[in-house]
C-alpha positions as CSV (number, residue, x, y, z in Angstrom):
1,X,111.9,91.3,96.8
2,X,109.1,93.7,97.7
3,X,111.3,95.2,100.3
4,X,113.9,95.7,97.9
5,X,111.7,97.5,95.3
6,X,109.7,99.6,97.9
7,X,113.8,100.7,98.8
8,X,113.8,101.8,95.4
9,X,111.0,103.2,94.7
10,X,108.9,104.5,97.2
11,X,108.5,107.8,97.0
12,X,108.9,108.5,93.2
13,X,112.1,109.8,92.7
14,X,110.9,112.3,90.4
15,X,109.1,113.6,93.5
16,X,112.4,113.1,95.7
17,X,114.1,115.3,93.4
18,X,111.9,118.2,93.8
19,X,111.9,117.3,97.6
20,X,115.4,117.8,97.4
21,X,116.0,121.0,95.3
22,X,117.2,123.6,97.9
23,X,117.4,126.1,94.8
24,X,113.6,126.2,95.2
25,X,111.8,127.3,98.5
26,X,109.8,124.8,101.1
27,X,106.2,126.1,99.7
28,X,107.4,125.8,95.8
29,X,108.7,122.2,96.6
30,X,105.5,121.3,98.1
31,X,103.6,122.5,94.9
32,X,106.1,121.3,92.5
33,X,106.1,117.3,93.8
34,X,102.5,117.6,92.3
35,X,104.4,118.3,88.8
36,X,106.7,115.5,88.9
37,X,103.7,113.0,88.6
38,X,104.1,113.6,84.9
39,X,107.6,112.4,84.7
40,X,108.2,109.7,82.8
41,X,110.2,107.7,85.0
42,X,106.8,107.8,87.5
43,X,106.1,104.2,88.6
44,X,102.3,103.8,88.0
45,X,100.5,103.0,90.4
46,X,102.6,104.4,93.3
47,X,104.8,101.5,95.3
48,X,103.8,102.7,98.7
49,X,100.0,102.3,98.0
50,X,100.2,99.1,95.6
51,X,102.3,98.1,98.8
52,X,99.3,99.0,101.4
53,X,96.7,97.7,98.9
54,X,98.5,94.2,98.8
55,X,99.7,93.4,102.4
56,X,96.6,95.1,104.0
57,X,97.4,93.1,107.4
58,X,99.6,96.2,109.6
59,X,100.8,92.9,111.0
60,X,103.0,92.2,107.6
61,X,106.5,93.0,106.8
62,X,106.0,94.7,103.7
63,X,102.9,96.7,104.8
64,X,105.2,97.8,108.1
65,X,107.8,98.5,105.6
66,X,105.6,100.5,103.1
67,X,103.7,102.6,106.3
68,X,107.2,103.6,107.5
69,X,108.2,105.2,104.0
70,X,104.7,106.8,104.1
71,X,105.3,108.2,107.8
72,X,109.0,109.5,106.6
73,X,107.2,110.9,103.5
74,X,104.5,112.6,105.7
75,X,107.8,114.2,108.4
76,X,109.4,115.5,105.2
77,X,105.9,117.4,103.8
78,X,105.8,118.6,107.5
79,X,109.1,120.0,108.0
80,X,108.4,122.1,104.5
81,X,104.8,122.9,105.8
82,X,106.7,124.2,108.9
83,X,109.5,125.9,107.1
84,X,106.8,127.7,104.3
85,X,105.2,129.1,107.6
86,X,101.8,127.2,107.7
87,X,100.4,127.6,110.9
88,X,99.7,123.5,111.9
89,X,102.3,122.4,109.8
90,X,100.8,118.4,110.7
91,X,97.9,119.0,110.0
92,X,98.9,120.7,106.4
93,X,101.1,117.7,105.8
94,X,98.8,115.0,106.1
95,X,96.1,117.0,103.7
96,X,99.2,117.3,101.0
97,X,100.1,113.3,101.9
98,X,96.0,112.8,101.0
99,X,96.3,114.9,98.0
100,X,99.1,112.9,96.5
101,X,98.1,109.6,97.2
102,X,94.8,110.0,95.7
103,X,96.3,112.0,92.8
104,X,98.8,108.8,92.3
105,X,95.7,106.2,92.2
106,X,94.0,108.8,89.7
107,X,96.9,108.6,87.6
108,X,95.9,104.9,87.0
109,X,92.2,106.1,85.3
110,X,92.8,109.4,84.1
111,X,94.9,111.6,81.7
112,X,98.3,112.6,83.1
113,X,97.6,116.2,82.4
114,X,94.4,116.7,84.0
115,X,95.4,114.9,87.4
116,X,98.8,117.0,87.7
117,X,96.9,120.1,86.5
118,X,94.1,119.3,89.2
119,X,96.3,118.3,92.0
120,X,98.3,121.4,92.1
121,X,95.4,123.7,91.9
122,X,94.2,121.9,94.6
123,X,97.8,122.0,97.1
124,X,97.6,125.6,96.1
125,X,94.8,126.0,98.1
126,X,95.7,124.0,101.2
127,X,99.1,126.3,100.9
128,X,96.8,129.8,100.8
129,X,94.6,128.3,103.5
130,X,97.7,126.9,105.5
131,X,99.9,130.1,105.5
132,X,98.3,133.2,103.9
């Protein structure tokens, strides 16, 4: 059943949308996932993590299944972090990956606003500091 749900859920698909908008270009899409935290279909807190945090033991199923949407995840950030220009488009990546997995636990203790307004000021300037 956990499989199933981490299928369905894992990443937000309010995130995956923005992931997906080829209207928009690589660098916008990487700030703009931070803005789809707010949407109200957002599963709080964040499968992949609840996922981690509950089958801790790499040896598990469901933690194997949860780390391998989290290492797809990471390759997508890192073929926009290429693609926007950054210079070590890994190592920009897994900074982003940080940044929205801690911004996902916030979401559990704090306001909506502030954590969406904090988290994109914040992937803003691993962007600057990745490409300009």
């Amino acid at each position: 059943m956990v499989l199933a749900y981490l299928a369905a859920n894992a990443p937000a698909s309010a995130t995956e949308a923005v992931l997906n908008r080829e209207d928009l270009a690589p660098r916008t899409r990487l700030l703009e996932m931070f803005t789809a935290l707010a949407a109200g279909d957002r599963t709080v807190p964040d499968p992949l993590v609840a996922a981690l945090v509950e089958y801790p033991n790499g040896a598990h199923v469901v933690h194997q299944a949860a780390a391998g949407h989290a290492q797809r995840f990471n390759e997508r950030l890192t073929a926009l972090a290429r693609e926007s220009g950054a210079r070590d488009p890994e190592r920009t990546a897994r900074r982003l990956v940080t940044l929205y997995d801690g911004a996902c636990c916030r979401l559990l203790v704090e306001d909506v606003a502030t954590v969406v307004a904090d988290a994109y000021a914040m992937a803003a300037s691993v962007l600057r500091d990745a490409i300009d």
